[in-house]
PyMOL Python script that loads the backbone (N, CA, C, O; Angstrom):
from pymol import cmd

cmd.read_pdbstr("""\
ATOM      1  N   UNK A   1       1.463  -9.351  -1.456  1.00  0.00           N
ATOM      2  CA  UNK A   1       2.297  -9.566  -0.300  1.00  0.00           C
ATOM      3  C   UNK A   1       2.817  -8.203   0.143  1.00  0.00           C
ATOM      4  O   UNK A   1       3.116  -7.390  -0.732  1.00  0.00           O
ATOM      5  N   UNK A   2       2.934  -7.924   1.280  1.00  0.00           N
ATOM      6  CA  UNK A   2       3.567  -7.191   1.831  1.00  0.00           C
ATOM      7  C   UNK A   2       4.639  -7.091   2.329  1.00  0.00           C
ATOM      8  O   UNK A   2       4.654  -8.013   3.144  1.00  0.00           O
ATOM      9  N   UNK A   3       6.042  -6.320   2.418  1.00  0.00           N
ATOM     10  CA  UNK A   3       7.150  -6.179   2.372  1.00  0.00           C
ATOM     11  C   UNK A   3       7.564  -5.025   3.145  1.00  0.00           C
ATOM     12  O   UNK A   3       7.086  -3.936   2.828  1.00  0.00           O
ATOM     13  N   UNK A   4       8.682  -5.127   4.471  1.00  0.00           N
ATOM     14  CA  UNK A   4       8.803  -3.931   4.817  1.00  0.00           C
ATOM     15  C   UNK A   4      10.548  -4.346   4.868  1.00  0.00           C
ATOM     16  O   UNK A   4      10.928  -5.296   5.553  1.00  0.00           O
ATOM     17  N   UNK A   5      11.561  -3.463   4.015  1.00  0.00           N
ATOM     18  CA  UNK A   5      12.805  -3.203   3.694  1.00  0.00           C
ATOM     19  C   UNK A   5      13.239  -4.685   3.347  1.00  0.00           C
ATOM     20  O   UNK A   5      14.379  -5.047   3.640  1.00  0.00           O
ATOM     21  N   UNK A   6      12.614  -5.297   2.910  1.00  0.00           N
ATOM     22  CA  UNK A   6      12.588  -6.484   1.837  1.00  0.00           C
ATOM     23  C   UNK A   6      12.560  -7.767   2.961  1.00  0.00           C
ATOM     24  O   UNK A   6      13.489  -8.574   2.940  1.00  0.00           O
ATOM     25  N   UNK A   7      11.741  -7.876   3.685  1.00  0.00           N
ATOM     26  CA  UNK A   7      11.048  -8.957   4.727  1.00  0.00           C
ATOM     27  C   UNK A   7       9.698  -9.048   4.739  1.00  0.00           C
ATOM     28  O   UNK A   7       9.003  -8.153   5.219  1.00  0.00           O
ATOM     29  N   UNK A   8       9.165 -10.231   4.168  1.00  0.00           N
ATOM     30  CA  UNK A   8       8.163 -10.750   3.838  1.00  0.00           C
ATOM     31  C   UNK A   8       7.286 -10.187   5.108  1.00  0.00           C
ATOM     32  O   UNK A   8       8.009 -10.294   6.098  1.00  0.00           O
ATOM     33  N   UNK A   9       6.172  -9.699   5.426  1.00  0.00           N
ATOM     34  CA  UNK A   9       5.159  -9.750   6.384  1.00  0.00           C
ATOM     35  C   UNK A   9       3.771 -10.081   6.482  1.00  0.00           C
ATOM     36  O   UNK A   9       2.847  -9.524   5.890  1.00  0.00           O
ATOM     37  N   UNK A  10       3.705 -11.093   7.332  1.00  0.00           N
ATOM     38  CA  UNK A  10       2.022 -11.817   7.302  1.00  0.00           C
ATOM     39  C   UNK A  10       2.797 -12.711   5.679  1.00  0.00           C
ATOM     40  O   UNK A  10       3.870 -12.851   5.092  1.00  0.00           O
ATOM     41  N   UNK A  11       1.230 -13.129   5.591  1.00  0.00           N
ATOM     42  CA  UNK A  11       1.010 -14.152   4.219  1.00  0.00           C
ATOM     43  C   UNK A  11       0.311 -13.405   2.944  1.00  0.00           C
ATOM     44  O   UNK A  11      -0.616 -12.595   2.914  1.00  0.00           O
ATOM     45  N   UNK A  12       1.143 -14.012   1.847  1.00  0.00           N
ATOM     46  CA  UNK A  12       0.529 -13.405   0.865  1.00  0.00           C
ATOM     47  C   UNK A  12      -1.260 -12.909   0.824  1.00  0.00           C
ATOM     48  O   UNK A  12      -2.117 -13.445   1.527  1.00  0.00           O
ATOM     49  N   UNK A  13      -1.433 -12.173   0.177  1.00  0.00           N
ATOM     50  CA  UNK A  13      -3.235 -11.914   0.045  1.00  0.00           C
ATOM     51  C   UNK A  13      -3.486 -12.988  -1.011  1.00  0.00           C
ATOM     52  O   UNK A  13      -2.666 -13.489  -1.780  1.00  0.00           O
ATOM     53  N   UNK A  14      -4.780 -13.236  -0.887  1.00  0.00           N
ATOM     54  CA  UNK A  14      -5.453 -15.002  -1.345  1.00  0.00           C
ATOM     55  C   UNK A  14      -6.897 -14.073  -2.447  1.00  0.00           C
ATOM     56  O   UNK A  14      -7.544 -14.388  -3.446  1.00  0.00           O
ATOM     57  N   UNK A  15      -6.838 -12.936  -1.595  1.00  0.00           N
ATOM     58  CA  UNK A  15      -8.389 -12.520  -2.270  1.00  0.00           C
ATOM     59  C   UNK A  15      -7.837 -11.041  -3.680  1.00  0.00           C
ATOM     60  O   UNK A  15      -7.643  -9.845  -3.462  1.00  0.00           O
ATOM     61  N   UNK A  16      -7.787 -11.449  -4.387  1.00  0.00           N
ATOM     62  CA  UNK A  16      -7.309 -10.150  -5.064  1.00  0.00           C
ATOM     63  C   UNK A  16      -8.100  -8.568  -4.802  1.00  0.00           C
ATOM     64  O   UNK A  16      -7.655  -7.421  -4.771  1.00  0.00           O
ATOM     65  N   UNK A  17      -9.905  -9.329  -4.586  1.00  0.00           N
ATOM     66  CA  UNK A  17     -10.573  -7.802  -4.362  1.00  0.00           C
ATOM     67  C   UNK A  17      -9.950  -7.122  -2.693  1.00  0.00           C
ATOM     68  O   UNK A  17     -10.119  -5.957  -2.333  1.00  0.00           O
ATOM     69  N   UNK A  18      -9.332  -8.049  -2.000  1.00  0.00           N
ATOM     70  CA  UNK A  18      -9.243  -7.291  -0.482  1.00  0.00           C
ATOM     71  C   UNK A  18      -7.413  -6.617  -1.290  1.00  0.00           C
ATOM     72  O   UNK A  18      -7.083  -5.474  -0.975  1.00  0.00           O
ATOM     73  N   UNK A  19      -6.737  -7.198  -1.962  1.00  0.00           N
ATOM     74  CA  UNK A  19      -5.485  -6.459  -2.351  1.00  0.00           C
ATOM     75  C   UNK A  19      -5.751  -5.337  -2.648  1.00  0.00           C
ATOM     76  O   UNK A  19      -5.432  -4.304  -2.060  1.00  0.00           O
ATOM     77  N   UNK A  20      -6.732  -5.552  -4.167  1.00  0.00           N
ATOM     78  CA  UNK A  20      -7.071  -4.233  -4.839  1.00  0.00           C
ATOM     79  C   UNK A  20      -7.564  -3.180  -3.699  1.00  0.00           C
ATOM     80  O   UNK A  20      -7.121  -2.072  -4.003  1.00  0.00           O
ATOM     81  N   UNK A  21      -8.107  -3.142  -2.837  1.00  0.00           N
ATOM     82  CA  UNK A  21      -9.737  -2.148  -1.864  1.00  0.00           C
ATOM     83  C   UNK A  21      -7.668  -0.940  -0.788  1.00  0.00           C
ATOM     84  O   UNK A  21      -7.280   0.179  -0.450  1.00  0.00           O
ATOM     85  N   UNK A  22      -7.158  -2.688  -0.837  1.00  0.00           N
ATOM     86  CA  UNK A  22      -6.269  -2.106   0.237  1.00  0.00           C
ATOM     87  C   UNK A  22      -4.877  -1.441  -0.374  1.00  0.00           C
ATOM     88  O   UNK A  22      -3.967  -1.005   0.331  1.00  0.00           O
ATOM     89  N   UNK A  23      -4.890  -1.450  -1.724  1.00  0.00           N
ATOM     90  CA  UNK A  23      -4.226  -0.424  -2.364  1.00  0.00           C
ATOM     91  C   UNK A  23      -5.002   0.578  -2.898  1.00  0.00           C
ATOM     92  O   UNK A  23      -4.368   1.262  -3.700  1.00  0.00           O
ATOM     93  N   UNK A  24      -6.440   0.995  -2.701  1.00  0.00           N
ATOM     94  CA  UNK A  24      -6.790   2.074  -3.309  1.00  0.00           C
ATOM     95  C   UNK A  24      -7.085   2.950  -2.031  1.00  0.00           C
ATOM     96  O   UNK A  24      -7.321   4.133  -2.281  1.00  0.00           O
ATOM     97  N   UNK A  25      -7.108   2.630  -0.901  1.00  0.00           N
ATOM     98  CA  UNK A  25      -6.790   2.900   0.431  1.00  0.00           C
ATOM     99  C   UNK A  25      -5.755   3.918   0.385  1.00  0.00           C
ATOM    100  O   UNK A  25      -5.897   5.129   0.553  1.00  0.00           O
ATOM    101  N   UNK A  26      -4.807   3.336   0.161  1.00  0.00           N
ATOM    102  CA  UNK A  26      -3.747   4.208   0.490  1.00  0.00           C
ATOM    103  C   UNK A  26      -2.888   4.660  -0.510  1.00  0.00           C
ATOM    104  O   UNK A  26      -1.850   5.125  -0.039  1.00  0.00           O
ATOM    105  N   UNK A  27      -2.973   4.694  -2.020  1.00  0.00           N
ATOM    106  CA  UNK A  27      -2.385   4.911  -2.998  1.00  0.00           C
ATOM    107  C   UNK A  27      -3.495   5.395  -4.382  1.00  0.00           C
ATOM    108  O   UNK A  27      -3.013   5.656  -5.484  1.00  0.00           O
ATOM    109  N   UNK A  28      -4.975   5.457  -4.124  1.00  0.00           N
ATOM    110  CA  UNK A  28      -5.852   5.641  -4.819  1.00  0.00           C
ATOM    111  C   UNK A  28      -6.057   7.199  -4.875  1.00  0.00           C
ATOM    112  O   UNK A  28      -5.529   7.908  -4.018  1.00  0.00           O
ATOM    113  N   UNK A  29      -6.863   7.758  -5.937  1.00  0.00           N
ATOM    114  CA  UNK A  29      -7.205   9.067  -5.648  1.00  0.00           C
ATOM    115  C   UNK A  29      -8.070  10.036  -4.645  1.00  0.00           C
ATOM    116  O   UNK A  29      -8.663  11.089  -4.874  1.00  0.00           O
ATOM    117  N   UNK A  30      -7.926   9.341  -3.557  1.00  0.00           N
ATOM    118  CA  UNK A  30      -8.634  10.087  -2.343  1.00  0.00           C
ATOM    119  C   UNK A  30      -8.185   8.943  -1.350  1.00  0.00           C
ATOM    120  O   UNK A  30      -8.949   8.044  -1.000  1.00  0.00           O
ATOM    121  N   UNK A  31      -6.578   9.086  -0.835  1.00  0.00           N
ATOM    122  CA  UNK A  31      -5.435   7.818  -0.119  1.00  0.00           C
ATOM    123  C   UNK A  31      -6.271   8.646   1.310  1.00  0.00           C
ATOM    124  O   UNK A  31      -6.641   9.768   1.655  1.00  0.00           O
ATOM    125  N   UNK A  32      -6.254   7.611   1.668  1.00  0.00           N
ATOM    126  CA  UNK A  32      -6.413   8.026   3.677  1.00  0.00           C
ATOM    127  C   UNK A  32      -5.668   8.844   4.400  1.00  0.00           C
ATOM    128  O   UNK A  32      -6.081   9.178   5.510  1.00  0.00           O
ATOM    129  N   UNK A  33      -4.250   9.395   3.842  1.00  0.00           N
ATOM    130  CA  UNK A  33      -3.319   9.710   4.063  1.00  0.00           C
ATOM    131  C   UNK A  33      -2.309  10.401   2.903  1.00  0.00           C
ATOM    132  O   UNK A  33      -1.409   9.719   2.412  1.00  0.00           O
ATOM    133  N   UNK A  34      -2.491  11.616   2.554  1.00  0.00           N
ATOM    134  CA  UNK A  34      -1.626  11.834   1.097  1.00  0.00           C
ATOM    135  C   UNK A  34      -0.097  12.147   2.129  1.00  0.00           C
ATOM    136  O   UNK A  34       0.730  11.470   1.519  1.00  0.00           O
ATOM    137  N   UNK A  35       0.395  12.572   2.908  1.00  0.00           N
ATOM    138  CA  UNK A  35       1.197  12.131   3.069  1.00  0.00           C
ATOM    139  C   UNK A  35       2.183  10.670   3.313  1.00  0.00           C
ATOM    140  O   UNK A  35       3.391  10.645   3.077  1.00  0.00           O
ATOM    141  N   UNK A  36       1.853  10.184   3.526  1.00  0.00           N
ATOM    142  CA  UNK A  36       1.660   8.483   3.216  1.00  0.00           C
ATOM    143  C   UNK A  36       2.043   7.870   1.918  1.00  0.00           C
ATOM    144  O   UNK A  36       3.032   7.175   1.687  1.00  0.00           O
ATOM    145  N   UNK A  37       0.882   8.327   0.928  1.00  0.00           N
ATOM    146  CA  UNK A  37       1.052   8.159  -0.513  1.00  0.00           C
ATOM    147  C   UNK A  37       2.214   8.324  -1.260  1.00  0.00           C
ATOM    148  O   UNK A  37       2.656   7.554  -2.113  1.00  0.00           O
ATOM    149  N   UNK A  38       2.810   9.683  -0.770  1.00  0.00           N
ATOM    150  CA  UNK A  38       4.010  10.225  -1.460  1.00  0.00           C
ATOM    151  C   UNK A  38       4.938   9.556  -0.601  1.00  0.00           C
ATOM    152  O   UNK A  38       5.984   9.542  -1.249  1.00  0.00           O
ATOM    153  N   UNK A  39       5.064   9.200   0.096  1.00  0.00           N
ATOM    154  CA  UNK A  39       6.367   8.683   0.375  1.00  0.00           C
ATOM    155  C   UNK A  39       5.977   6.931   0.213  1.00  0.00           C
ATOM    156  O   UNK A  39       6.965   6.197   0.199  1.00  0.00           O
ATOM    157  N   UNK A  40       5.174   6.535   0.144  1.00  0.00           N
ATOM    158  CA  UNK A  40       5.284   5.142  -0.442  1.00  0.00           C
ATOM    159  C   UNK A  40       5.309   4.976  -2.068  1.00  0.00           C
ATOM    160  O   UNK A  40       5.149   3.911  -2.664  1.00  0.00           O
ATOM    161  N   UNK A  41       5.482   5.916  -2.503  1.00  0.00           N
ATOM    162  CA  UNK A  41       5.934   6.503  -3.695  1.00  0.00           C
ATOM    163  C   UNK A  41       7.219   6.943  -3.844  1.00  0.00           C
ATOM    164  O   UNK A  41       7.754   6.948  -4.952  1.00  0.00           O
ATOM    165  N   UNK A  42       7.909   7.405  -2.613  1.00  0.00           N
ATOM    166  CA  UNK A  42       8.931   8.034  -3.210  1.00  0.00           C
ATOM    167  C   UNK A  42       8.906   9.553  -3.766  1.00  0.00           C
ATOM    168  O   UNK A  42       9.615  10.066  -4.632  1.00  0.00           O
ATOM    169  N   UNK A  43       8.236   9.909  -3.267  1.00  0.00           N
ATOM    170  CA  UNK A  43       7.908  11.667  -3.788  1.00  0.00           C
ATOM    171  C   UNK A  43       8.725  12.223  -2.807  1.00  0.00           C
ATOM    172  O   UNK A  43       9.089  11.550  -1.843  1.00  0.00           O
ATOM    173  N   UNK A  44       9.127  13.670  -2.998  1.00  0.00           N
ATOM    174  CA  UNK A  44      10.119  14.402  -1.804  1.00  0.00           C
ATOM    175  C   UNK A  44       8.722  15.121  -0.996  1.00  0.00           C
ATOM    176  O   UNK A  44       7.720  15.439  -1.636  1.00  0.00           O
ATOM    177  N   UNK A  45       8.838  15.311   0.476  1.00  0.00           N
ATOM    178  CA  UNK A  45       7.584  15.728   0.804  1.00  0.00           C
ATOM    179  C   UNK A  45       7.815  16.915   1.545  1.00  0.00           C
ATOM    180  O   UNK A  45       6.866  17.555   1.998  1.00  0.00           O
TER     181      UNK A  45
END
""", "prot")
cmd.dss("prot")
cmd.show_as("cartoon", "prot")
cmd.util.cbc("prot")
cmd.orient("prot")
């Protein structure tokens, strides 16, 4: 599920492989976006 400042958005994910693909997207070791990464992390940027 997705969450933006603690409000549910859209419907949970049903398929675990489309969860997994769409967290290695953007939090995996080659993120679409490393700025992105670190702050959905919480890193100082």
């Amino acid at each position: 599920m997705v969450t933006l400042r603690g409000v549910q958005q859209g419907e949970p994910f049903k398929e675990p492989e489309f969860y997994d693909a769409l967290l290695r997207i953007w939090l995996g070791p080659s993120p679409a976006d490393w700025k992105l990464k670190d702050a959905l992390l919480g890193k100082a940027g």
